[in-house]
VOZARO-279256 format. One record per residue: residue number from 1; residue in one letter; x, y, z of N, C-alpha, C, O in turn. Coordinates in steps of 0.1 Angstrom, whole numbers, m for minus. Layout:
N
pos	code	n_X	n_Y	n_Z	ca_X	ca_Y	ca_Z	c_X	c_Y	c_Z	o_X	o_Y	o_Z
NUM	a	X	Y	Z	X	Y	Z	X	Y	Z	X	Y	Z
...
END
This chain:
338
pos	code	n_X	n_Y	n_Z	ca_X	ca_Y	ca_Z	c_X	c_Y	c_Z	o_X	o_Y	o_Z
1	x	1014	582	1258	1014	595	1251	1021	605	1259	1025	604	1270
2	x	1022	616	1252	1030	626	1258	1025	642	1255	1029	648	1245
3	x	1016	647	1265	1017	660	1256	1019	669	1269	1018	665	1280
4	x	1021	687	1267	1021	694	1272	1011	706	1273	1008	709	1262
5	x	1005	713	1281	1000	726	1277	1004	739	1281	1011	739	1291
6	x	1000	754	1273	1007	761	1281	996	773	1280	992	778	1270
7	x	991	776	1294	977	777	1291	978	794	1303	979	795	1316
8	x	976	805	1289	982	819	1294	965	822	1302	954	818	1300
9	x	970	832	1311	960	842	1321	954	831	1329	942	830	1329
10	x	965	821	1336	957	811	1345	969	810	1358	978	818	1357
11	x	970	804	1366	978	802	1374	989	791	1372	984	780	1372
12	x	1002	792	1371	1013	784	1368	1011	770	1375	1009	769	1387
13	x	1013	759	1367	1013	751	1373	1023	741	1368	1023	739	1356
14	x	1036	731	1376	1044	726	1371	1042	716	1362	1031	713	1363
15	x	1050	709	1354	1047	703	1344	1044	688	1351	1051	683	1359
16	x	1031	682	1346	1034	666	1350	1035	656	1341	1032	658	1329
17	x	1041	641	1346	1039	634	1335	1030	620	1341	1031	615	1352
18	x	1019	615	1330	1011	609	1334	1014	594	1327	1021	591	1317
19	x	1008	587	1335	1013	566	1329	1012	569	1313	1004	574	1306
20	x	1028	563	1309	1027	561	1296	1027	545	1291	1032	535	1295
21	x	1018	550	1278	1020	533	1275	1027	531	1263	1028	540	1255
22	x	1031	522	1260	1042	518	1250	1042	525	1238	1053	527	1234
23	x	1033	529	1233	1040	537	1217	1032	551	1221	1029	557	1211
24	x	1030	558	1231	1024	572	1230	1031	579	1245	1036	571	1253
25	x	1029	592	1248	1032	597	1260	1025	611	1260	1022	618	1250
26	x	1023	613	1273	1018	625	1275	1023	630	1288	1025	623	1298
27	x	1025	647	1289	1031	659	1298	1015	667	1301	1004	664	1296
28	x	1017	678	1309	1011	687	1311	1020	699	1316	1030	697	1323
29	x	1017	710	1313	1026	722	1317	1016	736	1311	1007	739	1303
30	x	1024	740	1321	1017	758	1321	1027	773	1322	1034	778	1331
31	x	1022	778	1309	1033	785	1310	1028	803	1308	1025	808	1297
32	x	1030	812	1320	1024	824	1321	1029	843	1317	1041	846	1320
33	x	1023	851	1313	1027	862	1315	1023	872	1318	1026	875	1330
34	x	1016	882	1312	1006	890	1324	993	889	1322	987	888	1312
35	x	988	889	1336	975	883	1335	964	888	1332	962	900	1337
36	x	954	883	1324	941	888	1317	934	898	1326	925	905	1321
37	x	937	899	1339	931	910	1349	937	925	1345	931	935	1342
38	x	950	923	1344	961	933	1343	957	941	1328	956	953	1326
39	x	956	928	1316	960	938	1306	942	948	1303	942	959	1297
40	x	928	939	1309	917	947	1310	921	960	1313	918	970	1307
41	x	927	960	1325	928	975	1336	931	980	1325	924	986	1317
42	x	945	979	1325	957	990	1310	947	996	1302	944	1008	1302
43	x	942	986	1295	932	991	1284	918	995	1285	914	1002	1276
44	x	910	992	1294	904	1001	1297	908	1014	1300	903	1022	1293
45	x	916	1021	1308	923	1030	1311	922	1040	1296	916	1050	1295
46	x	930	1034	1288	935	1036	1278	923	1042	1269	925	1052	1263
47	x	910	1035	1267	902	1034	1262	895	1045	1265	890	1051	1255
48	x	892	1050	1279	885	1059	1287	892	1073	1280	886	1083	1275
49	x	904	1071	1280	916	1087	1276	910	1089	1261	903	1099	1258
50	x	912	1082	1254	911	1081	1239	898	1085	1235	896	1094	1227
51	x	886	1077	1240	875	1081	1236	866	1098	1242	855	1102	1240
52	x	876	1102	1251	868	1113	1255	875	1124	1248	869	1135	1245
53	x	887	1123	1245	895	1132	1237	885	1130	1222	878	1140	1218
54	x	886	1117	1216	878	1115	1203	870	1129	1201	873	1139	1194
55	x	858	1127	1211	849	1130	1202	849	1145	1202	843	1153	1194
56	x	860	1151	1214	862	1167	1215	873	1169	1200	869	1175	1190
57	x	880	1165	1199	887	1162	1184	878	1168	1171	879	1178	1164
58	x	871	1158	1171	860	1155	1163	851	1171	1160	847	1176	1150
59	x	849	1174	1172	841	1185	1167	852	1198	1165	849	1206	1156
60	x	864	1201	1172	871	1211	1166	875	1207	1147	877	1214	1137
61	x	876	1195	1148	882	1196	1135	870	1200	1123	872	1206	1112
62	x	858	1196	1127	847	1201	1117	848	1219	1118	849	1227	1109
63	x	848	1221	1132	854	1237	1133	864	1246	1126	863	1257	1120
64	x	873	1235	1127	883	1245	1121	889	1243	1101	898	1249	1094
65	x	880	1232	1099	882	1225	1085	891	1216	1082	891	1212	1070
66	x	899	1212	1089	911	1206	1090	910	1191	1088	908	1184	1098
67	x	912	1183	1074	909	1169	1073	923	1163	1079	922	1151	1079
68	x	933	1167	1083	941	1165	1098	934	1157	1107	933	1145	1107
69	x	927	1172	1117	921	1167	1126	910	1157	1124	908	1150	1134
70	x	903	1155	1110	893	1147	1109	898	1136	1112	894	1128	1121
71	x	910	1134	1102	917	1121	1099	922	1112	1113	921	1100	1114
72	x	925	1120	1122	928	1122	1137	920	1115	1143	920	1104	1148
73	x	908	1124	1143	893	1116	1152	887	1098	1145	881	1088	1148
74	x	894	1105	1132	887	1091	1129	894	1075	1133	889	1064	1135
75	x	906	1082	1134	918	1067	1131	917	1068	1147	921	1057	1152
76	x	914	1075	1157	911	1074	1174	897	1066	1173	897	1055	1179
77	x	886	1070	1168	877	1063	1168	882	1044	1160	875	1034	1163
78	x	891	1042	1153	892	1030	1152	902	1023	1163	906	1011	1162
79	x	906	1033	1172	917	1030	1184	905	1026	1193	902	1015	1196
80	x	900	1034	1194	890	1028	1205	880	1021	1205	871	1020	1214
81	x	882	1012	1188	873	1002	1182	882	988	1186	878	977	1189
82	x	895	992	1186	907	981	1185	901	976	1200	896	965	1204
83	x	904	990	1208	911	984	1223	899	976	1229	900	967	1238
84	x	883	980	1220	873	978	1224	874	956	1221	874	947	1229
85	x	875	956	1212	880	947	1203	888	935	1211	883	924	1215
86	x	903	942	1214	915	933	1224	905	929	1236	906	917	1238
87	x	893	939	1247	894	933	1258	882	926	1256	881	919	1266
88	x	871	923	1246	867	912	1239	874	898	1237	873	888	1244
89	x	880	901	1229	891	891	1227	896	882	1240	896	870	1239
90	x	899	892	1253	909	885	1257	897	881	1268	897	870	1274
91	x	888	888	1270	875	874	1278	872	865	1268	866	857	1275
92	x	872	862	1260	869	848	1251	876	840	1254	872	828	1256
93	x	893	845	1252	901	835	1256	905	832	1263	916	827	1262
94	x	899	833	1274	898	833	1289	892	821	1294	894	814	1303
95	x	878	820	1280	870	806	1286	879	791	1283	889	789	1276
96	x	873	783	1292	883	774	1291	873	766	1280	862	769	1278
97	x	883	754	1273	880	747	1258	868	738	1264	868	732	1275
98	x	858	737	1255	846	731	1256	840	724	1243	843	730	1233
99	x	833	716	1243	826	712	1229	840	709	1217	851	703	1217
100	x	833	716	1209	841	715	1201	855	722	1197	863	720	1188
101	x	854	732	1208	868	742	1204	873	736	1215	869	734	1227
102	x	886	731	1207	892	719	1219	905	730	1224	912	726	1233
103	x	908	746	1218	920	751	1221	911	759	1226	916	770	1226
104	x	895	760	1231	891	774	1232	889	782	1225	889	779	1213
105	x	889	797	1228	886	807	1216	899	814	1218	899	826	1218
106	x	911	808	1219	922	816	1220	928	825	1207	939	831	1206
107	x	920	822	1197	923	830	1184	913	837	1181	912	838	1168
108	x	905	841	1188	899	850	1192	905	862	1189	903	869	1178
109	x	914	865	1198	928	872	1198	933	875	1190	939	886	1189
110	x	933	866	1180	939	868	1161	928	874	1155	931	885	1149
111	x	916	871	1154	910	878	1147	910	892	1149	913	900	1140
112	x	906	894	1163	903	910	1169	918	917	1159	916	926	1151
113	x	934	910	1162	945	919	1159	940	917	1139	939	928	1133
114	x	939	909	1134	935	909	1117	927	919	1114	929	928	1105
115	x	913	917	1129	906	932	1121	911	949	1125	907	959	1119
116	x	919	947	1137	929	960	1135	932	964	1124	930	975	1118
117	x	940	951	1120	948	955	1105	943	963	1095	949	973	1091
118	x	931	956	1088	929	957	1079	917	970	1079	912	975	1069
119	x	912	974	1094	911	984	1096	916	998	1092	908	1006	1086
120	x	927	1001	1095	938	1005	1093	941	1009	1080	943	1021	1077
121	x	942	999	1073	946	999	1056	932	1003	1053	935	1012	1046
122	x	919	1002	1053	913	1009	1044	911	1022	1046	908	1031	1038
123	x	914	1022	1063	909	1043	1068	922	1046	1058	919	1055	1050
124	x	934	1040	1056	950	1048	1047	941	1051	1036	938	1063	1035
125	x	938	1044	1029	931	1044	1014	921	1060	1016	922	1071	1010
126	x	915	1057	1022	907	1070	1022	914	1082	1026	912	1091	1018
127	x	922	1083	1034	928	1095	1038	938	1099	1025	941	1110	1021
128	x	943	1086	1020	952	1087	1010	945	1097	996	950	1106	989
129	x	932	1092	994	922	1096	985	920	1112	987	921	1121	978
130	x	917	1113	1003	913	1131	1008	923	1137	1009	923	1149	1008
131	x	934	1131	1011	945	1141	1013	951	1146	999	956	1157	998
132	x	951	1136	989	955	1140	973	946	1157	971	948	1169	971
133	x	937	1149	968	922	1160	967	926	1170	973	926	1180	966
134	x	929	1172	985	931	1188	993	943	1193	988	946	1205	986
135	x	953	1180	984	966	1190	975	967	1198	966	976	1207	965
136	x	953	1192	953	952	1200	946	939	1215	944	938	1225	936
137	x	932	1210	957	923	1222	960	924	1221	973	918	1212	979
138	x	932	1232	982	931	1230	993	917	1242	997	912	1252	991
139	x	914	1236	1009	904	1247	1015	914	1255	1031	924	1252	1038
140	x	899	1267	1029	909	1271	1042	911	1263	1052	907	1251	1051
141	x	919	1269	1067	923	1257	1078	925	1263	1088	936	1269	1088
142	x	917	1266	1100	923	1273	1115	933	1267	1118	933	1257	1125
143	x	945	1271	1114	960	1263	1120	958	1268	1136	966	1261	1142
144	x	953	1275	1143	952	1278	1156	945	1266	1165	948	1262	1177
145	x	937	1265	1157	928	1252	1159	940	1242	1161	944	1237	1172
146	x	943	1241	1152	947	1228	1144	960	1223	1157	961	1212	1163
147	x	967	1232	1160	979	1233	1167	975	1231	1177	976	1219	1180
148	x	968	1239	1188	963	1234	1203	959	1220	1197	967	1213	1192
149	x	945	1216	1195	946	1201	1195	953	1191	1194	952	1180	1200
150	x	963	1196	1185	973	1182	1183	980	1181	1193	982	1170	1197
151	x	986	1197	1201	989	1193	1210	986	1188	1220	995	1182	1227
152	x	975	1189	1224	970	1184	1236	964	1167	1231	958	1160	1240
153	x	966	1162	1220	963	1153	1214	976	1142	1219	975	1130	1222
154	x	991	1153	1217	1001	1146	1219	1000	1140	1232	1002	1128	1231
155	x	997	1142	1244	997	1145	1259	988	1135	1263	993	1127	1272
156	x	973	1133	1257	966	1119	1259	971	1108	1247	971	1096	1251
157	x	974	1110	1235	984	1092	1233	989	1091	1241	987	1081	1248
158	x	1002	1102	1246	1013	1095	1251	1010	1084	1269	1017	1075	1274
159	x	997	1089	1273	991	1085	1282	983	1071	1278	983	1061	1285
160	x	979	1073	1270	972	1060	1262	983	1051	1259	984	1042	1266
161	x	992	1053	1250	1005	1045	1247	1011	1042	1259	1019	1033	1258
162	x	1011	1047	1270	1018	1045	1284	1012	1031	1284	1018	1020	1281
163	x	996	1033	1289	990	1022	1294	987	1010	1286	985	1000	1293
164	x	985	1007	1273	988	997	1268	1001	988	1267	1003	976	1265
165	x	1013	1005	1270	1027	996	1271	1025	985	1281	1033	976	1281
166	x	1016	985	1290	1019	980	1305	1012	970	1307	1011	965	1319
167	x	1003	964	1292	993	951	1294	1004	945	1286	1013	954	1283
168	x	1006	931	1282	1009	920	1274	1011	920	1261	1003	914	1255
169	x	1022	928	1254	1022	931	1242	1030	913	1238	1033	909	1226
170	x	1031	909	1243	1037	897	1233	1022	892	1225	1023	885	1215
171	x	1009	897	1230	998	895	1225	993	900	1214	991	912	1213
172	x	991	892	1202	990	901	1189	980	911	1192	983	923	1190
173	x	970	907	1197	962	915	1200	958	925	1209	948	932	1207
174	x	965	926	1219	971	935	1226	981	949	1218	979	961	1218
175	x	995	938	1210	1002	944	1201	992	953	1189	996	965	1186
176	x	979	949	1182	974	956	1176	967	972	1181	967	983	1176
177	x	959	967	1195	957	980	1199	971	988	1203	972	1000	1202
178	x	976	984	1205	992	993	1212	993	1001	1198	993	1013	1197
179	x	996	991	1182	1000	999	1173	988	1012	1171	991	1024	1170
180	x	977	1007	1171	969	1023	1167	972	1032	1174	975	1042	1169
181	x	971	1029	1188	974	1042	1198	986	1048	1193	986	1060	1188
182	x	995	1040	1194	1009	1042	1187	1012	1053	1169	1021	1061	1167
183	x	1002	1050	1162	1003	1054	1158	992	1069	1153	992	1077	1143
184	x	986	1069	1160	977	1082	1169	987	1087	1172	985	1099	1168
185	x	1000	1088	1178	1006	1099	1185	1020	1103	1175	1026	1114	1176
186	x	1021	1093	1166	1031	1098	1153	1018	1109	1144	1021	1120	1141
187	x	1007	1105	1143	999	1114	1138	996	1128	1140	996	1137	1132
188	x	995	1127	1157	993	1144	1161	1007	1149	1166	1007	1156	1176
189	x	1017	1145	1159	1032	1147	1159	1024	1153	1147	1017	1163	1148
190	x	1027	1145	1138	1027	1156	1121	1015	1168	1121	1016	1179	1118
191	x	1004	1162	1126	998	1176	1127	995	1185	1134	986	1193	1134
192	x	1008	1183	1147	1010	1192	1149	1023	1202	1145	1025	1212	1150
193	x	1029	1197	1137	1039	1202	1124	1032	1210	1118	1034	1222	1119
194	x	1022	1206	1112	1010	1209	1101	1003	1224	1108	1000	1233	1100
195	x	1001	1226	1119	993	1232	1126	1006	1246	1131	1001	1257	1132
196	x	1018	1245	1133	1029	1252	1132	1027	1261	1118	1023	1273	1116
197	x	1032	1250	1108	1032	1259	1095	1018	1266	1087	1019	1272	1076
198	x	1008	1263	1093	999	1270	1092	994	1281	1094	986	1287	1087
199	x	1001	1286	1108	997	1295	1115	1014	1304	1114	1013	1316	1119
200	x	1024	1302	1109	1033	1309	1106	1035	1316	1095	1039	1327	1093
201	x	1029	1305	1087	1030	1306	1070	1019	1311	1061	1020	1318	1052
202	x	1007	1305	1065	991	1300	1060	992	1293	1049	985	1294	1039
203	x	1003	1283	1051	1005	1271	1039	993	1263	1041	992	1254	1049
204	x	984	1267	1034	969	1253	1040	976	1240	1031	973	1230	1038
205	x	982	1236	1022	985	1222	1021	990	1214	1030	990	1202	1029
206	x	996	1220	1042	1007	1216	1052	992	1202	1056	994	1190	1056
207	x	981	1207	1059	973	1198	1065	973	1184	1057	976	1172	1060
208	x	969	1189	1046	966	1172	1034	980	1168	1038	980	1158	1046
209	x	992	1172	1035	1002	1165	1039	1007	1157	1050	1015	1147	1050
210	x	999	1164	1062	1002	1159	1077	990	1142	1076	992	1130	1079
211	x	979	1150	1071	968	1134	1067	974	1127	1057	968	1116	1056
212	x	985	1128	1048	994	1117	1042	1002	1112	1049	1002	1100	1046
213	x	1008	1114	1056	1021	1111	1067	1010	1103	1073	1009	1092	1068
214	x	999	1104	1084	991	1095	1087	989	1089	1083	992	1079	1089
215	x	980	1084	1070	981	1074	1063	992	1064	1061	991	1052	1063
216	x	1002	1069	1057	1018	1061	1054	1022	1054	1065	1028	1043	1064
217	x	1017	1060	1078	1021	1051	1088	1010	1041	1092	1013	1030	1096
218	x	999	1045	1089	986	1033	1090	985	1021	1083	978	1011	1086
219	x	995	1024	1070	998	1015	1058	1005	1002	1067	1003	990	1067
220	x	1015	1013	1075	1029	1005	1078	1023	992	1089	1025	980	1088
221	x	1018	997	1097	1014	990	1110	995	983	1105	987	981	1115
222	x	992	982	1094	980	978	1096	983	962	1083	977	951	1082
223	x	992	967	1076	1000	956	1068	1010	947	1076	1012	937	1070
224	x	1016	949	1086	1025	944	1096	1013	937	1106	1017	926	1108
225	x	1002	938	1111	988	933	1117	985	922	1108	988	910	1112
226	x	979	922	1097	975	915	1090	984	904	1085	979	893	1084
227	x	997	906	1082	1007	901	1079	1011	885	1091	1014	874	1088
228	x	1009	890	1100	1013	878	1114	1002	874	1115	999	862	1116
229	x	994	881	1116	978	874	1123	977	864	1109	972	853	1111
230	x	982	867	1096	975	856	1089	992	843	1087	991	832	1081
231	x	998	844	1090	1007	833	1098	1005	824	1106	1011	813	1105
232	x	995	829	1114	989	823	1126	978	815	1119	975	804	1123
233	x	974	818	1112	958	813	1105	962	804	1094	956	795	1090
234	x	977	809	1089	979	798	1082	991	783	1090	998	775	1085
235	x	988	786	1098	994	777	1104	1012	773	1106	1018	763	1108
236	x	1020	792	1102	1032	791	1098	1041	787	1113	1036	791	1124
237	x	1051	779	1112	1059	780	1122	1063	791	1132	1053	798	1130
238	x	1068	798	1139	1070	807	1147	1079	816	1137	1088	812	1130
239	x	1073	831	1138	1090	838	1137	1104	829	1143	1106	823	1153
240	x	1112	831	1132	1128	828	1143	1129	813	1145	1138	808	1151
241	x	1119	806	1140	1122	790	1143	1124	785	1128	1121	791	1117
242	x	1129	771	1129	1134	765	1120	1127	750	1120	1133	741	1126
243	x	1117	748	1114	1112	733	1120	1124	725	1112	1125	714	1118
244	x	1130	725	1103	1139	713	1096	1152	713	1108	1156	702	1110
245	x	1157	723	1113	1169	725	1120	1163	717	1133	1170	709	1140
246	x	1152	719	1136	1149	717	1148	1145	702	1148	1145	696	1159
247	x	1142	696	1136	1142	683	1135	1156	670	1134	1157	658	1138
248	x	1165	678	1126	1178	677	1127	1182	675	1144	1189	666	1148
249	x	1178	686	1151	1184	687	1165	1178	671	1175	1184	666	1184
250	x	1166	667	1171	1154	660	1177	1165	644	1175	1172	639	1184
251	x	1165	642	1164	1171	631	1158	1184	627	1161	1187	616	1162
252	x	1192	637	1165	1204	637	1172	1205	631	1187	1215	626	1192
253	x	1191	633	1193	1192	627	1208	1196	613	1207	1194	605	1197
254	x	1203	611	1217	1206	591	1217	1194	584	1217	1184	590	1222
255	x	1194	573	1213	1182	566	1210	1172	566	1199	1165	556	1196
256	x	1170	576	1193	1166	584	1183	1168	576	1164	1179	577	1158
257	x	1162	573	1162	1162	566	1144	1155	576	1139	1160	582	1130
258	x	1145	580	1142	1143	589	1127	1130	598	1139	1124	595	1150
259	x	1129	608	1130	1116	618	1134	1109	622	1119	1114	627	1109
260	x	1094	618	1124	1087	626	1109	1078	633	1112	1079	639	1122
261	x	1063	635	1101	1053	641	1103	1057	649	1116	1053	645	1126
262	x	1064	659	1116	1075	673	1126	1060	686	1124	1057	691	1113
263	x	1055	688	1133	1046	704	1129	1048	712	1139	1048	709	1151
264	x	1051	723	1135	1051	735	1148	1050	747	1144	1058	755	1138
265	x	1037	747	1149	1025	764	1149	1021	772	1162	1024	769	1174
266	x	1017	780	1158	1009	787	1172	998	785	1175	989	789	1167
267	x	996	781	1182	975	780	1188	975	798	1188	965	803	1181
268	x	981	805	1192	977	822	1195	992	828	1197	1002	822	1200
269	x	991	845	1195	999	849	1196	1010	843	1211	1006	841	1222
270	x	1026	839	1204	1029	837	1217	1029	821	1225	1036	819	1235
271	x	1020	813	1218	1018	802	1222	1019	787	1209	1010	782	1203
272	x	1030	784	1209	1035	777	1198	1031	761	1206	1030	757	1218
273	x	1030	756	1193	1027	737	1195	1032	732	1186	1034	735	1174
274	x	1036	716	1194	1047	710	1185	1041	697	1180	1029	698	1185
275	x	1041	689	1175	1036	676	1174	1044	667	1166	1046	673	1155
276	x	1050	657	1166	1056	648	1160	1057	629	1161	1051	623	1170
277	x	1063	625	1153	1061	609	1152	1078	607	1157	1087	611	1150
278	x	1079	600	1167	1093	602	1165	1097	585	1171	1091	580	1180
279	x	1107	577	1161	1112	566	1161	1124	563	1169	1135	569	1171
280	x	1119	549	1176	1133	548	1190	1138	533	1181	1131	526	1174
281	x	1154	533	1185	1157	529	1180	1154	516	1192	1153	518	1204
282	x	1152	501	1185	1146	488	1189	1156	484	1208	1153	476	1218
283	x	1167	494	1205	1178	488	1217	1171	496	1232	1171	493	1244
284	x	1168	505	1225	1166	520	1237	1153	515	1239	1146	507	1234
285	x	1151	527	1253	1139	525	1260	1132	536	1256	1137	547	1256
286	x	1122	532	1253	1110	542	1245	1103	557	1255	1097	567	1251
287	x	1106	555	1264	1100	565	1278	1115	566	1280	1118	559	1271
288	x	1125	569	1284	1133	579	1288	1139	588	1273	1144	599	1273
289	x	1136	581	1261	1141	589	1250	1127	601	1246	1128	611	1239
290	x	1118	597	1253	1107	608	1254	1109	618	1266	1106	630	1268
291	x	1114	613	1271	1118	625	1284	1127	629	1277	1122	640	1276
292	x	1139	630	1271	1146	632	1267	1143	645	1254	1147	657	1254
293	x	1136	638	1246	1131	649	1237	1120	659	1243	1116	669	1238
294	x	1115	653	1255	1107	667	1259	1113	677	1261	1111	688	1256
295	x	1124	675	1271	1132	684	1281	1142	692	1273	1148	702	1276
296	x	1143	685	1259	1148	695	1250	1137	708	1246	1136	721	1248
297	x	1130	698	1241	1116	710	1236	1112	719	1242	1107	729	1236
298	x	1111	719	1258	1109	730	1267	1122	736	1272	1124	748	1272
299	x	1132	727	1275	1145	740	1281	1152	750	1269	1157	761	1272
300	x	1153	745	1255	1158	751	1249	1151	758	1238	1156	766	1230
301	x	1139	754	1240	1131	761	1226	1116	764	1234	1107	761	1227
302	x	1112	767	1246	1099	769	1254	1087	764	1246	1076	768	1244
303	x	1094	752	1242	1082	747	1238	1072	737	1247	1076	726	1246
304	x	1062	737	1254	1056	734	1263	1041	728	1262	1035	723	1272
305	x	1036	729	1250	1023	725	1244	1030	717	1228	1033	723	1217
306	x	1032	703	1233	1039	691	1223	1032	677	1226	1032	670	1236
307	x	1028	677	1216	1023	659	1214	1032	650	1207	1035	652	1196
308	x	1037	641	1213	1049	633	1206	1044	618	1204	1041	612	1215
309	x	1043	611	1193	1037	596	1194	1053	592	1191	1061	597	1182
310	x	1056	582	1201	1064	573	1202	1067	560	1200	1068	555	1211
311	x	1068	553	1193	1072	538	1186	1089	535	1185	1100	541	1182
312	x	1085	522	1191	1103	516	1182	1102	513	1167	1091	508	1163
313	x	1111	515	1160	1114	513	1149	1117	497	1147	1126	491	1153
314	x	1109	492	1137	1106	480	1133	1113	475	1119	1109	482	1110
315	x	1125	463	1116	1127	465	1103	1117	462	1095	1110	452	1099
316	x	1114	469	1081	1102	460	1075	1087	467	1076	1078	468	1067
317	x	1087	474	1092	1073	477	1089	1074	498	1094	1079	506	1102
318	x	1064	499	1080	1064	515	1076	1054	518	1088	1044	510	1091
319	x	1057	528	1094	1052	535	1101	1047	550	1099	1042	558	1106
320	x	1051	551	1087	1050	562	1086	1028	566	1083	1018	559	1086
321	x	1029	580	1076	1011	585	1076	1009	576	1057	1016	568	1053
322	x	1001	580	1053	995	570	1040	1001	588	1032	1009	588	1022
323	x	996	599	1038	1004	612	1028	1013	623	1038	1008	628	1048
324	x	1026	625	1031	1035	628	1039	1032	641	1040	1026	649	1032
325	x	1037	643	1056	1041	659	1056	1051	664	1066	1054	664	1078
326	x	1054	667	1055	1069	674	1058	1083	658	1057	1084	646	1055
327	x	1091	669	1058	1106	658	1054	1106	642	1067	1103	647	1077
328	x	1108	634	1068	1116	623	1076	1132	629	1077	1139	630	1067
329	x	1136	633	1093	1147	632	1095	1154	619	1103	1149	613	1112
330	x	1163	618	1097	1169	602	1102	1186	603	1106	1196	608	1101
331	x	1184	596	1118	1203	596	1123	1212	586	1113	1212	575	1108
332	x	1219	598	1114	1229	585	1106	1234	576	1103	1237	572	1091
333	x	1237	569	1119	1234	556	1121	1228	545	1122	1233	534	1125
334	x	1212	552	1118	1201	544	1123	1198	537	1107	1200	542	1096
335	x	1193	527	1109	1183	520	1095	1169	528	1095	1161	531	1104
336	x	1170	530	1088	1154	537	1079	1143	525	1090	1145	514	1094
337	x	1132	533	1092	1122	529	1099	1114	520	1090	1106	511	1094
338	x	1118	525	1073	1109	515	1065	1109	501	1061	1100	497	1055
END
């Protein structure tokens, strides 16, 4: 047999290959980026900024009337539910696989970034709801208020968005707290727009409008969260990969008659797995055409966590599963495996 692993926030270790026996093979490999120590710090950090600003937020905006500012404290209070969330997450996936979670809780990780999402999309719904409502009856609004806060609002995102830049965004989950912060600071951008034309003009709609603009963007990035995390859950191939192309490419190596039952998913953001049945043709040596397709799978497509069952192709006898999945690619020159 033949498999690989690539097993993130641990120490790098080179790939080995262990005794194979005639129809199966197995690898080991490890493959790293920044480490689960690193991205805790960032976000705690992050977390510390955000929640002390929150709750001072929170009480000028009841001060000054401003469903802006409310909108503000509230979608920081779900930033600092996220970040709360990611460094959950990323001790879970930390433990190593036991019992019955044979990958661990590394989708852990997915869930935490799913409930970002859909976080997100219902605070939009409601602001979407309060901010209509204030268009058509606005109340008063301390734009004086409204203006220092945001700005000083702008000053800790951009501090908060610093330090999540600097943990592991290839991590969905990581990437979901980054987007709230993220979009915390497009927020106290518009209201502090909002907070300008209030205090120049006394346009009090400027606010409902600035709490629309936040919403629209909560829409954008909490539908974009939910969107991949459930890729992941459904078991889709990677962004940017091609499993039929890539099976085409497999089948091309010398030695090679056919490849089938081809899968390739993510165990977690970031961490893709391959698995396949792949047929040697009767002349070839069954262990170097497996080295062969490994060394493709990791140098050109980082693929590093792959299970490959290996057989010679027999005339006469089907090898194939009793229900297919996915296409049989076959060389040109080879006789069908069946």
């Amino acid at each position: 047999m033949s498999r690989s692993h690539d097993v993130r926030h641990d120490t790098a270790a080179p790939p080995g290959a262990a005794a194979q026996g005639h129809g199966h093979g197995h690898g080991h490999g490890h493959g790293h980026g920044v480490s689960a120590n690193a991205d805790r710090r960032w976000l705690t950090i992050a977390l510390v900024l955000i929640t002390v600003f929150m709750v001072g937020e929170f009480v000028v905006g009841l001060i000054a009337g401003s469903l802006a500012l409310l909108s503000d404290s509230a979608h920081m209070l779900t930033d600092a539910a996220a970040i709360v969330l990611a460094l959950i997450a990323i001790r879970l996936a930390a433990r190593p696989a036991t019992g019955g979670y044979t990958y661990g809780l590394r989708r852990a990780e997915i869930l935490s970034a799913q409930a970002n999402g859909i976080t997100l999309l219902l605070l939009a719904v409601w602001f979407v709801y309060e901010g209509v409502t204030r268009l058509i009856d606005p109340p008063p609004v301390e734009g004086g208020l409204v203006l220092v806060t945001a700005l000083v609002g702008i000053v800790v995102n951009v501090a908060a968005t610093w330090c999540i830049s600097r943990a592991n965004r290839s991590s969905l989950n990581v990437e979901g707290a980054f987007q709230h912060i993220l979009n915390d600071l497009f927020a106290f951008v518009a209201t502090a727009v909002a907070g300008v034309v209030l205090v120049t003009t006394g346009f009090t709609r400027a606010d409902a409008i600035a709490a629309l603009v936040v919403a629209t963007l909560m829409i954008k990035a909490g539908w974009a969260l939910v969107r991949e995390s459930g890729r992941i859950f459904l078991e889709a191939a990677p962004r940017g990969t091609d499993p039929d192309a890539l099976g085409a490419e497999l089948v091309a190596v010398p030695g090679v008659a056919e490849v089938h039952d081809l899968h390739l998913w993510e165990i977690t953001s970031g961490e893709a797995a391959l698995s396949a049945h792949v047929m040697v043709r009767a002349d070839a040596d069954c262990h170097e055409v497996q080295k062969a397709v490994e060394g493709i799978l990791r140098s050109r497509h980082g693929l590093r966590h792959t299970t490959l069952q290996v057989d010679h192709a027999e005339p006469g006898v089907d090898d194939h599963c009793e229900e297919s999945h996915g296409p049989a690619h076959r060389a040109p020159t080879a006789e069908p495996a069946t």
